[in-house]
N, C-alpha and C positions, 0 to 999 in steps of 0.2 A: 399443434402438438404441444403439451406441456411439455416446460423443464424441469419439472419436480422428479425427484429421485422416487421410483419403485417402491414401492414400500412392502417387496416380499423379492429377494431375488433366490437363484439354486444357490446351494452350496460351491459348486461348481465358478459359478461367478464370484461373488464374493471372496472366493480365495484370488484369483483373478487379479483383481481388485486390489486386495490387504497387497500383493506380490510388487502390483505395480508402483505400488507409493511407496515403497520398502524401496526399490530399483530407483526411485529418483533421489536415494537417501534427504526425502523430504521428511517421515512420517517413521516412527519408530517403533516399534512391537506395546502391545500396553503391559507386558510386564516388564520395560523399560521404562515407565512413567516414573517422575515427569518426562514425560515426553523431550522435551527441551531442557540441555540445562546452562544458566545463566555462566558469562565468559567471567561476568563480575558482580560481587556483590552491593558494588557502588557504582553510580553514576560515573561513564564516560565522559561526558557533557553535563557540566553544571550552568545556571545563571550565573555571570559576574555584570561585574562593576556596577553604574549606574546610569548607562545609556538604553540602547538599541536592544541589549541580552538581558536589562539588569531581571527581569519577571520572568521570565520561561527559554528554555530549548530542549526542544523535545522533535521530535516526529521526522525523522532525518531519512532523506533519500543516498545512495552509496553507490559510487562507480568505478572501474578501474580509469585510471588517465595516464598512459606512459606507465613508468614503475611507480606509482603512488595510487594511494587508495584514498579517493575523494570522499569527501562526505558535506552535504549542503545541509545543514537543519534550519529547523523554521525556529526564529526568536523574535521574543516580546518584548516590548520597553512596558514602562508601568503604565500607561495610557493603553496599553495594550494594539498596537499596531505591528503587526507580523512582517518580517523580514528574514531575508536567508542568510547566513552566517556559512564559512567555507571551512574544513577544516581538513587537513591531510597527513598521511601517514604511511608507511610501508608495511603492516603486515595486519590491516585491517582491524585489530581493537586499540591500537596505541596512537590517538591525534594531537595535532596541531594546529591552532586555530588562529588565522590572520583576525588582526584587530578592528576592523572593518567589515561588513555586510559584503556580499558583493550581488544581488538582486534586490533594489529599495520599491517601494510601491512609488508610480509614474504615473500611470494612466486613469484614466477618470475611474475604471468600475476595481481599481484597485485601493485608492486615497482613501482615507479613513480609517479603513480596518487592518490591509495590507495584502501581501502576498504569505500565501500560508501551502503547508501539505504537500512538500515537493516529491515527484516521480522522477526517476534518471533512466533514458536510455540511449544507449549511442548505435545509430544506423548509418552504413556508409561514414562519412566524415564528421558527421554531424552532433552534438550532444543535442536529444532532444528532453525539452524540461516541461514536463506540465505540472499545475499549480490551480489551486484556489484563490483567485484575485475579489477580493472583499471590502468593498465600499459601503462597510455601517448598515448599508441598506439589503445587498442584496451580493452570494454568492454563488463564482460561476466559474466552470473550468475553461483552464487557457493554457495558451504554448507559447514557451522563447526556446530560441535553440544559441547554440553555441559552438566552438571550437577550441574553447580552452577554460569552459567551464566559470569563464571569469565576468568574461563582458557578454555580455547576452542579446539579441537580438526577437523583441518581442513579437507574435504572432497574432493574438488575439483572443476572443475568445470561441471555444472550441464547440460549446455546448452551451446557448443561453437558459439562462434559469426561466420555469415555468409555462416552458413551449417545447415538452417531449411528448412523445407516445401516450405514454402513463404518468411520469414525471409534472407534479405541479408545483415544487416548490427550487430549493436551489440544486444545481451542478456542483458536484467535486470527485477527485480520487481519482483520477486517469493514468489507470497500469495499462502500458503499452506494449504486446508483442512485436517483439523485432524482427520475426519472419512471415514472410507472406503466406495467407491460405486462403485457396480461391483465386489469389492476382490481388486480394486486400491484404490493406493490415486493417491490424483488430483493436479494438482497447474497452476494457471493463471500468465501469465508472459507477459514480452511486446519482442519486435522484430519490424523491421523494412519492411515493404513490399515492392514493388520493385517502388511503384508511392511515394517513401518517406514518406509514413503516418505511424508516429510511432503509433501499434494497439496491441490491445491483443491475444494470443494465449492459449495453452492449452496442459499439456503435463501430465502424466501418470506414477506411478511407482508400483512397488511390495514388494519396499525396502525402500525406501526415500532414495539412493543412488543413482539409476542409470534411467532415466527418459527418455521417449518416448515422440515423439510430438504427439499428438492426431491426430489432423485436418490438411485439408492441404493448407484451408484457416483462417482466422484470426476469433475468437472466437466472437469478441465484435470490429466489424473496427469502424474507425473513419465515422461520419455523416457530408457531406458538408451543410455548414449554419449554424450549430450546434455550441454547447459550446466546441465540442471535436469533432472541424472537422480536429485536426493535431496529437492530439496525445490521447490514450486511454490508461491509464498505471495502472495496479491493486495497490489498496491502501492496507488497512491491510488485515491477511490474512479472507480465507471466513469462514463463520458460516453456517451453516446446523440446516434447521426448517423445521416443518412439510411441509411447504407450499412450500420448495425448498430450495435452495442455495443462500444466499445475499451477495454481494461484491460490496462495497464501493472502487470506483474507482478513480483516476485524468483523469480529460479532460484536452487538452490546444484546444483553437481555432488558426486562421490562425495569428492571431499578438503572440500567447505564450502567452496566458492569461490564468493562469491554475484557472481550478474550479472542483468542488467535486460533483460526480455524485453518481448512486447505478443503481445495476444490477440484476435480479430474475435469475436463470438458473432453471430448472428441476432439482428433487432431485435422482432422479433416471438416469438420464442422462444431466451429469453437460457440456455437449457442447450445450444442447439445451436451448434459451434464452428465458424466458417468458416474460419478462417485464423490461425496459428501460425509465429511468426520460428524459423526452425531455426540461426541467429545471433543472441548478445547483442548487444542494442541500447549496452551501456554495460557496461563492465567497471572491475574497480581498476586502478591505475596509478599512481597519486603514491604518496607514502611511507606519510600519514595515510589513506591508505584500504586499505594494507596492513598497517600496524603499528595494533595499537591495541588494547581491550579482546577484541576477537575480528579477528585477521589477515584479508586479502583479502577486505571486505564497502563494497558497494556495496547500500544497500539505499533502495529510492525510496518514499515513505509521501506526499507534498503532489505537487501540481500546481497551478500557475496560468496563466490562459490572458491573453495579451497580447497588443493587436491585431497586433503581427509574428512571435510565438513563441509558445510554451508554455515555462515553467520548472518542473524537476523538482528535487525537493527530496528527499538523500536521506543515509542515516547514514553515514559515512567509520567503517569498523571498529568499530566501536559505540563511537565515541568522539565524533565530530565531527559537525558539520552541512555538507554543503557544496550547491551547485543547479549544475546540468545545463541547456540549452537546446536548443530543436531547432526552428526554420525552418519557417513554412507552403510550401508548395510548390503550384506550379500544379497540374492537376489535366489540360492536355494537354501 
């Protein structure tokens, strides 16, 4: 069965639909556009000094821990090797940033390039981290988990690159459902298909160790014409509502203009798609989310939900950190 969206539904559904994404106050009416609007007009997270941060922080994963609000980003030194930086806070847009990394690239398929694109979710006792480990040559998604977010304990790699379903080139992006459906858990991840359209997939565990591809074609592909006719890569990880599965996506179109979409899956069967924005939720627009290590990139990795909003947390051109907000909304 395809997962392509309908391309005629009733009137009847589609109100359905608009109601239900309204109800996760993920998705905003469009005569609220922008859709999202920015907590600030500058960067939360700059480059500094001259080490490990001095080139880039950007693309930051965000978790509660006790009363503090975490936040991991990925940073670059000039040779450009990717490392996580920690940084913490109380009321989600205002950080503090220890002076030291605290996840360095160790392991052979991470040396080189580093550890990049972190996911946060906590199951049971556990922080679980997944990440793009990138050795120059080749990358691939992988797991460390934790219990204090500090020291980590590495798992491996999750999804070898170029031995998926459909999938021929590299792994990354692993947004993790924290509740079971079926007796699995689930995680949306990207891979590359064989026409070059980086798209999303769909993969299955019993453990959060050892993980099955689902599908054997791509869960959410890319749309020609579209905001995300090149690339379709999971943002943070999903949330589970009565009305289904929401995942808050990146698109890039055919020039790599990335922008922020949202996605419904069935909740009871998270490879079936119910509903798809054929508008970006959030696009570039200031200067720092056009100029920077990679031009026009808006890319969302954290989420944190707040008794009046959700704040979205996401890289300004792969250089910066900046967060996003968006309004619970009634639901008649």
């Amino acid at each position: 069965m395809s997962n392509r969206v309908p391309s005629r539904r009733t009137p009847r559904t589609f109100i359905l639909l608009i109601t239900i994404l309204c109800a996760t106050g993920l998705l905003l009416t469009a005569a609220e556009q922008q859709l999202w609007n920015r907590v600030s007009q500058s960067p939360v997270i700059s480059p500094q000094g001259t080490a490990w941060e001095s080139a880039g922080t950007f693309n930051p994963a965000v978790i509660r821990h006790g009363d503090k609000v975490v936040m991991l980003y990925r940073a670059q030194d000039a040779d450009g090797v990717s490392r996580l930086g920690y940084a913490e806070g109380t009321d989600g847009i205002h950080f503090t940033r220890k002076p030291d990394p605290v996840f360095t690239p160790e392991a052979p398929y991470e040396m080189g390039g580093g550890v990049e694109d972190p996911r946060l979710v906590k199951i049971g006792d556990l922080y679980y981290l997944t990440y793009t480990g990138y050795n120059k040559k080749d990358a691939q998604l992988c797991l460390a988990t934790s219990r204090d977010l500090i020291h980590w304990d590495r798992k491996g790699i999750l999804l070898p690159a170029y031995k998926g379903k459909w999938n021929v080139q590299w792994t990354k992006s692993g947004a993790i459902l924290t509740e079971k459906i079926d007796g699995k858990y689930w995680m949306y991840w990207l891979g590359t298909s064989r026409d070059h359209k980086d798209e999303m997939g769909l993969a299955h565990s019993y453990d959060l160790l050892h993980w099955t591809e689902t599908t054997e074609i791509p869960v959410l592909p890319a749309r020609p014409g579209k905001f995300d006719s090149r690339v379709v890569e999971p943002g943070p990880p999903p949330i589970l509502t009565p009305e289904g599965i929401v995942l808050i996506y990146n698109g890039a179109d055919d020039s790599l203009v990335y922008r922020t979409g949202i996605a419904l899956f069935d909740r009871k069967d998270p490879r079936k798609l119910l509903y798809r924005s054929d508008q970006p939720l959030f696009e570039p627009q200031l200067p720092w989310e056009k100029v920077g290590q990679v031009p026009n990139v808006v890319f969302v990795e954290g989420m944190l939900k707040l008794p009046d909003r959700f704040l979205f947390y996401y890289g300004g051109a792969d250089k910066f950190v900046g967060i996003a907000e968006a309004t619970h909304l009634p639901t008649k």
